[in-house]
N, C-alpha and C positions, 0 to 999 in steps of 0.2 A: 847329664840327667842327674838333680837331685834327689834323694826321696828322704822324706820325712814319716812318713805312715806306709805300714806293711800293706802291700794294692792287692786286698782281693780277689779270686776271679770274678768277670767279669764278662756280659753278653750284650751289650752293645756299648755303642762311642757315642756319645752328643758332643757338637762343639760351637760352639760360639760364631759367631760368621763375622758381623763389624771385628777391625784389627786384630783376626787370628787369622781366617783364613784370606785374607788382603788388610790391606791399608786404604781407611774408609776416609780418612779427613780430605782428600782431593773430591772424592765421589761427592762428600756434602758442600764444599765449596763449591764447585760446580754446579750443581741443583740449585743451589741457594741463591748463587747468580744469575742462573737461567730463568728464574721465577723472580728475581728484583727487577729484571730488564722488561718480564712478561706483563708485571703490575704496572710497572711507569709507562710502558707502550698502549697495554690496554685498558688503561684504570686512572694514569696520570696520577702517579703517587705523591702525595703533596710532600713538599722538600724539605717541612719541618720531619718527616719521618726518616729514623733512621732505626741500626740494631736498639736502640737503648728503649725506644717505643715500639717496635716487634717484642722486644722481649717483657716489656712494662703491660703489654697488651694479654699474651699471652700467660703472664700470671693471675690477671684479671680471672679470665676465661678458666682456667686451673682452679682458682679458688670457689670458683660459684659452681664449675663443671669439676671435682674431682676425680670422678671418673677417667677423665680426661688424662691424668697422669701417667697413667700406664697403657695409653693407645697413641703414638705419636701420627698415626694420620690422622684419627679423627681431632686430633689438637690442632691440626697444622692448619684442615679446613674450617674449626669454627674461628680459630683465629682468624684467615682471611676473610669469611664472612661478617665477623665481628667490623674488622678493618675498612671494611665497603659501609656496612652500614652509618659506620662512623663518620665515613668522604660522603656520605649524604644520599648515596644509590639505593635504592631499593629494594624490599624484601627481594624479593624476585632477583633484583641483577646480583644483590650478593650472594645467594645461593648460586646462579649459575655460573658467576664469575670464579668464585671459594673454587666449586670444582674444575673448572679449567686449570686455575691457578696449581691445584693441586694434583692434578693431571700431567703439566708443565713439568714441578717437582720431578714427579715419581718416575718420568720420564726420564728425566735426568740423574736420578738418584742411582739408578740402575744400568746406566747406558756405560757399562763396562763386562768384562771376561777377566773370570779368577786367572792366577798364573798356569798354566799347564804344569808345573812343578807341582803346583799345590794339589790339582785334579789328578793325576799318576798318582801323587799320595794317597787321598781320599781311594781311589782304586784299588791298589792293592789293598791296604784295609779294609775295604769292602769287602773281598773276597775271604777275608775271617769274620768280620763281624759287621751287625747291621750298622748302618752310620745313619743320624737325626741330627740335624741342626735347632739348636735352640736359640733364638736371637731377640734382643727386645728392641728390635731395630725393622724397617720395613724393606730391607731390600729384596727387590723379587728374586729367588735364588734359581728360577727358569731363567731368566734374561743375563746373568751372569755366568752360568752354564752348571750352577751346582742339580741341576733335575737330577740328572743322570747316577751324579755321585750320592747323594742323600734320599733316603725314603721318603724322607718327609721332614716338615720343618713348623715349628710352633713360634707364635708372635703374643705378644701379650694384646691385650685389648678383649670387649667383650665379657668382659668380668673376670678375664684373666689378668692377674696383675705381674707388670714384670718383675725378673730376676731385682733383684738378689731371695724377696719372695718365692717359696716352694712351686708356686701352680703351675709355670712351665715344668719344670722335672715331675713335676706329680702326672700332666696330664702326659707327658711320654711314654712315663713307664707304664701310665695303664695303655695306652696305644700299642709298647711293642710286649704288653702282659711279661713284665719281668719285674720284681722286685728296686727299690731305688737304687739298695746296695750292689745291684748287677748291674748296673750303667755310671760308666766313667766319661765324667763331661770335660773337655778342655777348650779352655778359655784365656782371655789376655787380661781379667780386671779381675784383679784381688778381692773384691765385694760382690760384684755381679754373680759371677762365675765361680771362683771360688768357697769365699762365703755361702753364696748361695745354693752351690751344690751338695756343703757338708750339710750345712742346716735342713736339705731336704731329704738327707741320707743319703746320696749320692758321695760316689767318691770322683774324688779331683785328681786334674793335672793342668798346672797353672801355668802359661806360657807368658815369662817375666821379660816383656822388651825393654827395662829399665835395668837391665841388670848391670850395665854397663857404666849405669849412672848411681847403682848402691841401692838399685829396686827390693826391697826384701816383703815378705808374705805379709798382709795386716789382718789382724782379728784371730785369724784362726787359720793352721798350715794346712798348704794341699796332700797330697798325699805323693805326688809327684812335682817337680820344677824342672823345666826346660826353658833354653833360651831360644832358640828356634825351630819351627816346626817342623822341622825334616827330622828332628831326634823324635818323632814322633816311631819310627820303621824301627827302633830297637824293640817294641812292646811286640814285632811281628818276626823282625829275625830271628 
C-alpha cells in the first residue's frame, strides 16, 4: 500500500463495482452476445450491421439525446429502438422490441456472483463501517450477491451525471448524512474514481491493476494506492 496524502478519519467506504470488486469485461461480452444473437433471431439483423454502426448509431442518439450519456440503459434502449425503426418496423414493434432487447442485455449483464473472497471482505468491513457502492455502470448488485454486503448503491442517469462528475459522491453523502471528506471511495480508474472523488472532496484509494505494466496516478493522486483488493484489511487490522 502506497500513500501519497495523509487519509483522514473517515465514516463510511464507497467503492466502485465494474473492475474493482470483479472483472466486468467477460460479463459485457457475454450480454453483448446474448443480445446480437436475440436481435438477429427476433429482428433479423440486416448483415450490413455490425459494431461500427452500433456504435455510429448510438452517437447519433447521444448527440440529439445528451442526456443520454450518463444513463447507459436508457442509451442502450433508445439505441435499439432507433435501430428497429430504421429496419422499417414500427413505432410500436421498436418500442416493444428496444425493451426485450434490453431486458435480454441486463439479463445477461448480471448473470454472475462476486468471488466469496471479495464478499468475506466487504464483511468484515462492514462490521466498522458502512459500505455504498457508487458505479456508473448498470449491474444489479442483488443478482451478483452485493445486497447483503452494501447499503445501498447509486447509478448515474435521471439527471445524475456520472463519475468522474461530483453527483454520485454528493448524492451519498447526503444519503449516509456525513460530510464528503468522511467517505473514502475506492476504485480501479484513475478519472472516474479517483479524479472524481478528490474533486467532490471525497478522499481516495485507487486500486491500480496496471501496476505491473508502469500504471501510475493521472491528474491528480489518491490518497492511497493499492494493487490488489485484499490490501484493502490493513485500513481494519
Amino acid at each position: 500500500m502506497k500513500q501519497y496524502l495523509r487519509l483522514r478519519p473517515f465514516k463510511a467506504i464507497s467503492f466502485d463495482l465494474d473492475d474493482t470488486l470483479y472483472h466486468n469485461a467477460p460479463h459485457i461480452i457475454k450480454a453483448e452476445s446474448a443480445l446480437s444473437l436475440f436481435m438477429q433471431e427476433q429482428f433479423n439483423t440486416p448483415t450490413n450491421w455490425g459494431i461500427t454502426q452500433w456504435r455510429e448509431l448510438k452517437a447519433q442518439v447521444i448527440a440529439v439525446h445528451g442526456e443520454l450519456a450518463h444513463d447507459t440503459t436508457a442509451a442502450r434502449y433508445e439505441v435499439l429502438r432507433q435501430a428497429l425503426i430504421q429496419w422499417d418496423y414500427s413505432e410500436i414493434e421498436a418500442t416493444q422490441g428496444a425493451q426485450q432487447g434490453l431486458e435480454c442485455f441486463c439479463f445477461h449483464r448480471s448473470d454472475f456472483t462476486v468471488d466469496d473472497g471479495v464478499l468475506n471482505l466487504l464483511s468484515d468491513l462492514g462490521k466498522q463501517y458502512p459500505l455504498i457502492g457508487i458505479t456508473n455502470g448498470n449491474v444489479d448488485a442483488r443478482r451478483v450477491g452485493l445486497n447483503d454486503a452494501l447499503e445501498f448503491v447509486v447509478h448515474p442517469g435521471h439527471g445524475v451525471r456520472m463519475k468522474p462528475y461530483s453527483d454520485l459522491f454528493d448524492l451519498s453523502c447526503q444519503h449516509l448524512d456525513i460530510q464528503t471528506n468522511e467517505l473514502l471511495h475506492i476504485g480501479d480508474h484513475p478519472i472516474s474514481d479517483v479524479l472524481g472523488a478528490r474533486h467532490a472532496g471525497c478522499q481516495s484509494l485507487w486500486l491500480n491493476l496496471q501496476a505491473d505494466e508502469g500504471g501510475r496516478a493521472q491528474h491528480i493522486l489518491p490518497h492511497l494506492e493499492i494493487e490488489q483488493l485484499q490490501e484493502i484489511r490493513r485500513l481494519i487490522d
